[in-house]
PLY file of the C-alpha trace (Angstrom):
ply
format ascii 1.0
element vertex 361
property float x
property float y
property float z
element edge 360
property int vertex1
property int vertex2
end_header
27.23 -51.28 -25.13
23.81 -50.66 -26.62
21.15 -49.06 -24.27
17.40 -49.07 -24.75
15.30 -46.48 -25.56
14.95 -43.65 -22.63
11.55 -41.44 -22.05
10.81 -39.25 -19.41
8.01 -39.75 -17.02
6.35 -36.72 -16.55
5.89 -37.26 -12.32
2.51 -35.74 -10.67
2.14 -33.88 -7.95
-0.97 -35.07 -7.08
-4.32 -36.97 -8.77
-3.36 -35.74 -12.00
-3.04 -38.21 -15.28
0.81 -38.92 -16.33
1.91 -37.86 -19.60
5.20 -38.67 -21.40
7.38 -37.45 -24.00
10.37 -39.45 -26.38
13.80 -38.69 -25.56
13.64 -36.68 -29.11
10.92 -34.45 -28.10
12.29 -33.48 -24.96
15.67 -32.28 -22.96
16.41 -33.57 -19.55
17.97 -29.42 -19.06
14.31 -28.10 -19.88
12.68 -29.55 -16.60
12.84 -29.70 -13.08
14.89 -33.48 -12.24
12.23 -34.07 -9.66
9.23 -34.09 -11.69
11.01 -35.92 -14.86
12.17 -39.18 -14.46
13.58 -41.39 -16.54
11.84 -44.71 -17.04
12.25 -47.64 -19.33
9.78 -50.01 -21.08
8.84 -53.16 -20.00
6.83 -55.97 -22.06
2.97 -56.27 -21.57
3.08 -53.32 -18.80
3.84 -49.41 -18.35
6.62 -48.28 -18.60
8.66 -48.81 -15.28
10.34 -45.30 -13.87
14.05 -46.26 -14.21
15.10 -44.95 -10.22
13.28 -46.66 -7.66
13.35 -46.69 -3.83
15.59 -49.72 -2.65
13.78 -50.53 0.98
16.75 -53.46 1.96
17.82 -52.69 5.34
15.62 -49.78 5.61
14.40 -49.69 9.16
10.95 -50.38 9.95
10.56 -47.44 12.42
11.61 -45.18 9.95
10.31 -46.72 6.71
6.60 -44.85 6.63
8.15 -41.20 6.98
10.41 -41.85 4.23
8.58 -43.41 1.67
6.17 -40.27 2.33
8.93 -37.79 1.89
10.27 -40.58 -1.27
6.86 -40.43 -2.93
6.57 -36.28 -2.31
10.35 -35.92 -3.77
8.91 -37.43 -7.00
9.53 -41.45 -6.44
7.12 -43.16 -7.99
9.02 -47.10 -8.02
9.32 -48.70 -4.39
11.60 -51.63 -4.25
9.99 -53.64 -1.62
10.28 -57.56 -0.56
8.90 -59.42 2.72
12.22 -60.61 3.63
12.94 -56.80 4.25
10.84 -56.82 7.05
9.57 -53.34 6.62
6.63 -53.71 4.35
3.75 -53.25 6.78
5.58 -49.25 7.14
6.26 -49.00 3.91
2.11 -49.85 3.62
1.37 -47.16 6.60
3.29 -44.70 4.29
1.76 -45.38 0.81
-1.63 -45.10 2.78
-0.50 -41.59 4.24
0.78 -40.28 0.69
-2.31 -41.13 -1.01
-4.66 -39.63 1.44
-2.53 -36.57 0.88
-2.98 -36.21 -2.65
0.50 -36.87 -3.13
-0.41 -38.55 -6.18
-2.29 -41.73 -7.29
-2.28 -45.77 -7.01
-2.04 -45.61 -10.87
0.92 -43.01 -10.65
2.85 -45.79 -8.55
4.93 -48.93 -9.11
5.17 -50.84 -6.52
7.71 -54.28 -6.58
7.79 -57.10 -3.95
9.37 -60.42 -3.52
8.24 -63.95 -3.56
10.52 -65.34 0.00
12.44 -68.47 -0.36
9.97 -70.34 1.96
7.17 -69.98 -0.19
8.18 -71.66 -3.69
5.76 -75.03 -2.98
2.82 -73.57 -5.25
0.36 -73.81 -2.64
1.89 -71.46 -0.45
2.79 -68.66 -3.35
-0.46 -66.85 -3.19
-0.62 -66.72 0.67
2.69 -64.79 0.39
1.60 -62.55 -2.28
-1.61 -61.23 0.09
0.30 -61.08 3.27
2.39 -58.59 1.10
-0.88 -56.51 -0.57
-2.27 -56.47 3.62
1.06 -55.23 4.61
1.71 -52.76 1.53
-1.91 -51.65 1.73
-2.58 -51.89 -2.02
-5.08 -53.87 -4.42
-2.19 -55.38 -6.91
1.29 -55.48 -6.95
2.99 -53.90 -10.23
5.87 -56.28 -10.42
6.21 -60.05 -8.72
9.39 -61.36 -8.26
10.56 -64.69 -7.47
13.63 -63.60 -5.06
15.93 -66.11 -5.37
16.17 -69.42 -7.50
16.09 -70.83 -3.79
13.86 -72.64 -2.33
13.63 -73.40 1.25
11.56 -75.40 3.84
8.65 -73.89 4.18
7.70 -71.96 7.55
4.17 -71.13 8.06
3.09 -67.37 8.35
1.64 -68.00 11.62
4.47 -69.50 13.20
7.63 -66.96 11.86
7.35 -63.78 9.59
9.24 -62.80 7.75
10.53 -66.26 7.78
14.07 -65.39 7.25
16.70 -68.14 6.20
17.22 -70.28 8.97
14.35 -73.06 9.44
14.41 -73.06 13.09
16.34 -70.12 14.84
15.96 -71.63 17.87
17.47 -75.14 17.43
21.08 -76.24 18.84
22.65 -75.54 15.43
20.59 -73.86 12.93
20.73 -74.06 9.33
18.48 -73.21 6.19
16.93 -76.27 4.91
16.66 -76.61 1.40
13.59 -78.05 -0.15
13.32 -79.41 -3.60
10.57 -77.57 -5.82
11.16 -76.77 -9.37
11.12 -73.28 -10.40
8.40 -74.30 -13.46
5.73 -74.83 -10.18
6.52 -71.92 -8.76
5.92 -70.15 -11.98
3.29 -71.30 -12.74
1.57 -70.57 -9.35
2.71 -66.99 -10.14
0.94 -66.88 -13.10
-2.20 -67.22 -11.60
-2.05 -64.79 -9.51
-1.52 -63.10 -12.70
-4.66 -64.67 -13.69
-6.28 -63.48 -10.76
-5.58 -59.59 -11.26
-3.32 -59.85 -8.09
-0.28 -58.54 -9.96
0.39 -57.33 -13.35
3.45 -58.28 -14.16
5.97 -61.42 -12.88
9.59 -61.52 -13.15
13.14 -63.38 -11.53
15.71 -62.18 -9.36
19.15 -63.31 -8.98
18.46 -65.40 -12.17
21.34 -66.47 -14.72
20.98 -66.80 -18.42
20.51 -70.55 -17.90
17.61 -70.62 -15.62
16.00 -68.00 -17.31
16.18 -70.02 -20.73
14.71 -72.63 -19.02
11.95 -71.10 -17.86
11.16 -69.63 -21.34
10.42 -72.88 -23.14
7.85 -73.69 -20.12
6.45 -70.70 -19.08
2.76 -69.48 -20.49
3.37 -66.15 -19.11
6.92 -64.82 -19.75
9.23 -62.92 -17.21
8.91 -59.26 -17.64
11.65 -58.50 -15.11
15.24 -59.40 -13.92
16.45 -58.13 -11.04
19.86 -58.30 -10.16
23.24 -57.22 -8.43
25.06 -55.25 -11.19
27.45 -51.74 -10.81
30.62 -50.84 -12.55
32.60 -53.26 -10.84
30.10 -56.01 -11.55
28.20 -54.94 -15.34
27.17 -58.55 -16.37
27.07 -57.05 -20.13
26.58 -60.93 -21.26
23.28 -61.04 -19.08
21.71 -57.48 -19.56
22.46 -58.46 -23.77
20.98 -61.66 -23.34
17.80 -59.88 -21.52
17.36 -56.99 -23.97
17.48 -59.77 -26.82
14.34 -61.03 -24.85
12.79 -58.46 -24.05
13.37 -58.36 -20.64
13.89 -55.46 -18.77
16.32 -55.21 -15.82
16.81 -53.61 -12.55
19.83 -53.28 -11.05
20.10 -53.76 -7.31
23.05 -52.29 -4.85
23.80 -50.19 -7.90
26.24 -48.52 -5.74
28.01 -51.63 -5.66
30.11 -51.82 -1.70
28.19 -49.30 0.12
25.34 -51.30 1.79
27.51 -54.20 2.52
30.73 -52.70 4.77
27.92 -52.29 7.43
27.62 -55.57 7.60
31.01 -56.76 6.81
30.40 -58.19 3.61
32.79 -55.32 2.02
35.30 -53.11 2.66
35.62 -49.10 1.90
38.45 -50.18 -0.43
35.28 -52.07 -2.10
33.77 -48.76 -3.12
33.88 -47.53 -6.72
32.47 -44.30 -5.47
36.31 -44.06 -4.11
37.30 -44.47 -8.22
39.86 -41.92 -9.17
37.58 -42.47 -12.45
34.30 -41.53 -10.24
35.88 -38.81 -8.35
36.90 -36.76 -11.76
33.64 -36.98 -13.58
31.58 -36.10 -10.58
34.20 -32.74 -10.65
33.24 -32.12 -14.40
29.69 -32.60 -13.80
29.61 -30.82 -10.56
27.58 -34.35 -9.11
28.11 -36.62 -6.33
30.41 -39.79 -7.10
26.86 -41.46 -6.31
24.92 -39.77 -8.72
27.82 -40.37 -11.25
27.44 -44.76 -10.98
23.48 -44.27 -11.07
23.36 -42.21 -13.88
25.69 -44.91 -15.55
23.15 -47.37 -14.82
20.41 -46.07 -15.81
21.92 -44.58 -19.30
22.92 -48.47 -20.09
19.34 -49.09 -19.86
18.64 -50.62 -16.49
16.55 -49.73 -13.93
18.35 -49.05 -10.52
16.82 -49.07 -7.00
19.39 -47.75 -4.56
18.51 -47.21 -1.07
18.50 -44.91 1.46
17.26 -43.99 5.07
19.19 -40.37 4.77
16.07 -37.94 3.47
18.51 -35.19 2.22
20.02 -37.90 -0.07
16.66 -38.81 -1.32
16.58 -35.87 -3.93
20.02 -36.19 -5.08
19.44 -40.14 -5.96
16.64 -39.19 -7.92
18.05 -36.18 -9.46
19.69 -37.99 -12.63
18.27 -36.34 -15.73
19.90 -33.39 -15.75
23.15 -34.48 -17.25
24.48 -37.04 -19.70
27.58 -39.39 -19.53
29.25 -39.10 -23.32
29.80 -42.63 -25.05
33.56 -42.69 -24.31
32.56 -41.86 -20.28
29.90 -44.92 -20.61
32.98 -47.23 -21.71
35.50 -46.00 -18.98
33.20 -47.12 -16.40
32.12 -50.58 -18.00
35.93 -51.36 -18.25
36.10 -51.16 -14.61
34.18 -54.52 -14.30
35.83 -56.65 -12.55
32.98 -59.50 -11.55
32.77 -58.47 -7.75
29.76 -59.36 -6.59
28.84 -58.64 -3.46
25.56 -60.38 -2.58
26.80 -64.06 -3.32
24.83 -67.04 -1.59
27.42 -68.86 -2.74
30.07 -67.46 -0.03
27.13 -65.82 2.52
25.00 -69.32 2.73
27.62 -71.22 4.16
29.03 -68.63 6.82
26.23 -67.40 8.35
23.23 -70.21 7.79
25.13 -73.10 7.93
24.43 -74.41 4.01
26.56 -74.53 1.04
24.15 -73.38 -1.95
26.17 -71.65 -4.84
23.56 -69.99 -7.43
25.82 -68.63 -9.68
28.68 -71.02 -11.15
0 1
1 2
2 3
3 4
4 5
5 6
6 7
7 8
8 9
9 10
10 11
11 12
12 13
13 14
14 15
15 16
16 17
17 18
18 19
19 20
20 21
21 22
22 23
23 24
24 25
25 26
26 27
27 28
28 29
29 30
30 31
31 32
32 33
33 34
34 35
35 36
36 37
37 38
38 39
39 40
40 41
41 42
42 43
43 44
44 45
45 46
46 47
47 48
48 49
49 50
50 51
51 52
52 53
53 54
54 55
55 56
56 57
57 58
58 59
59 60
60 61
61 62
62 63
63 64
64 65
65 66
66 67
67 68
68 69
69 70
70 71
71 72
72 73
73 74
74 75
75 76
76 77
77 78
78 79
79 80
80 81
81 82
82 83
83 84
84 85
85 86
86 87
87 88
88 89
89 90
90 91
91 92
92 93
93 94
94 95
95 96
96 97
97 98
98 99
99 100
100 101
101 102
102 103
103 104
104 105
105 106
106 107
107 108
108 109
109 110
110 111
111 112
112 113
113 114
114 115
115 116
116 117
117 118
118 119
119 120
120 121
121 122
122 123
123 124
124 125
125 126
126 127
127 128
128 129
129 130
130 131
131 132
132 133
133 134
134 135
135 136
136 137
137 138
138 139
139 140
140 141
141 142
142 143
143 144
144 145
145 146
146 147
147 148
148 149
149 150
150 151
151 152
152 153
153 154
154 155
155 156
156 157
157 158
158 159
159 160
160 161
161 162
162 163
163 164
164 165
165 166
166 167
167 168
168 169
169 170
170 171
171 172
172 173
173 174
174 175
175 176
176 177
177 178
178 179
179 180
180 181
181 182
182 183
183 184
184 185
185 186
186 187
187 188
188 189
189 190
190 191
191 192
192 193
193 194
194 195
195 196
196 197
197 198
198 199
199 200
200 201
201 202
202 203
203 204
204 205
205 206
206 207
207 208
208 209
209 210
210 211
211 212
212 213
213 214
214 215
215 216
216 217
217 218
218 219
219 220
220 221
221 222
222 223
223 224
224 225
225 226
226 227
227 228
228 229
229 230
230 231
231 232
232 233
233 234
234 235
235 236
236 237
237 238
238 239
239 240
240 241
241 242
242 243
243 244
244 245
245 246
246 247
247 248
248 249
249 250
250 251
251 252
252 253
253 254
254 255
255 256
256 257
257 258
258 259
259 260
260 261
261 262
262 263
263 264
264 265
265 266
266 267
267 268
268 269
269 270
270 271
271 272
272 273
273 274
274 275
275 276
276 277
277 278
278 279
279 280
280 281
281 282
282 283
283 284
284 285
285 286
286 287
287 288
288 289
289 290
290 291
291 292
292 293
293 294
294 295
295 296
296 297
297 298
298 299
299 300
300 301
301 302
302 303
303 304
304 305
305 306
306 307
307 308
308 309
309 310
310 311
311 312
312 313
313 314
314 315
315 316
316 317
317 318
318 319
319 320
320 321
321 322
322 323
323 324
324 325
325 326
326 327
327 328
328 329
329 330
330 331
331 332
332 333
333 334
334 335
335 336
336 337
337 338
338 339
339 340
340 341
341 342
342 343
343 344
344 345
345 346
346 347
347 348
348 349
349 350
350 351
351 352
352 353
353 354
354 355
355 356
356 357
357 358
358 359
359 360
């Protein structure tokens, strides 16, 4: 499977200018995993550090302490969205960092999410400020539109985050779906664009067909895909298809099970971190069976954005770069695909919001 080209971010401390270095001028053994991360290059924008901070299901009472102790570990990419209902703590603890001298705006990348209830274009640029008030910043790094779904909309005022459901309060309540096309959503996104609101847009959950689409109508293209992938679910025809575009991608629940047997979307039998496979190479590599699946992710080129609320496991997510999967270790865990996915509106719609809306067939 080809990869794309790998560079280490040199991480700051504090207000200090980044500097960077080619995977042939430097050795991930020569430096401290904390303050070199691995990043990879997306179109039109800096280069996006490769491990990010995943903030889905992080609670909100805890979410300002960790992305403080996140962004003093050495993260520099925060995964955020509005559906995650966090982002006014995540805000309180960018503010905190930076007042510290933890490091810089500049240093940071900072993602959100455009929410299903806001795809009518005259609503898209409300959503985006709500999310700059919340996350206490001037410009978002990355845009994305969350899902190719779009649902009736619910004003700010009355419910927010909006959630799914239309009215959570009626007899039987159901999402609502609400027909906009994705090219008016787009193109409301490029103006915020436009507007210096964001400096870069991209898709999530987004198949090789809707992107295409959106190519031969866009005037800004997507600089970002975001979606489920992990060795039991590599979409090698999508992250090809992507590359050939130059689109980058980030992988979300790059752990694959883990964040869904909570919630009963997945059993521990789920798990590849349970992978006879896993288990042996984390024992040659002294690593975690975690830190074995990320590093596969992000050595086949994607971005990953795992989460945590554990602090202690904060450094070990990050802590990558100091050892290499060999080609022959890269295939093992790619044949392990076996389409899983775990994050399906397809199966969750129906079950728990009371609508049938497949994305991905």
């Amino acid at each position: 499977m080809t990869t794309l080209a790998v560079t280490f971010l040199v991480v700051s401390n504090g207000p200090k200018n980044n500097k960077s270095k080619t995977r042939s001028q430097a050795n991930p053994m020569d430096y401290p995993s904390m303050n070199h991360q691995l990043s990879i290059p997306v179109s039109n924008s800096k280069p996006m550090p490769a491990i990010g901070l995943g903030y889905w299901k992080v609670d909100p009472t805890e979410a300002a302490k960790l992305t403080v102790e996140a962004l003093k570990t050495g993260y520099r990419h925060l995964d955020c969205a509005s559906d995650y209902g966090n982002e006014s703590s995540v805000g309180h603890g960018i503010e905190e960092a930076l007042a510290q001298g933890v490091c810089n705006r500049e240093d940071l990348w900072v993602t959100s999410k455009l929410w299903n209830t806001f795809h009518r274009p005259e609503y898209v640029k409300s959503a985006l400020l709500r999310s700059l008030s919340d996350l206490r910043v001037d410009y978002l790094d990355l845009y994305l539109i969350h899902f190719p779904i779009s649902l009736k909309h619910v004003p700010i005022e009355t419910r927010y985050p909006a959630g799914w459901f239309f009215d959570p309060s009626a007899l039987s309540p159901r999402m609502v779906p609400d027909a906009v096309p994705i090219r008016e959503t787009w193109q409301a996104m490029e103006e915020l664009v436009d507007a210096g609101l964001v400096c870069s847009i991209g898709v999530s959950n987004f198949g090789t067909s809707l992107i295409r689409d959106l190519l031969t109508q866009c005037r800004i293209r997507p600089s970002v895909l975001q979606v489920e992938s992990h060795p039991y679910l590599v979409q090698p025809k999508l992250l090809r298809y992507c590359r050939e575009e130059s689109i980058a991608t980030t992988a979300f629940s790059p752990l694959g099970a883990p964040s869904y047997i909570p919630i009963g979307m997945a059993t521990e039998s789920d798990s590849v971190l349970n992978h006879s496979l896993i288990l042996s190479l984390a024992t040659k590599y002294n690593k975690t069976p975690a830190q074995i699946v990320l590093r596969w992710g992000v050595q086949r080129g994607t971005a990953i954005v795992p989460k945590t609320s554990t602090l202690n496991r904060l450094g070990e997510n990050l802590d990558l770069a100091s050892f290499e999967l060999t080609s022959q270790e890269m295939e093992s865990i790619n044949s392990l695909d076996k389409n899983q996915r775990f994050n399906d509106p397809g199966a969750f719609c129906e079950k728990a919001f009371g609508c049938f809306f497949p994305i991905y067939e």
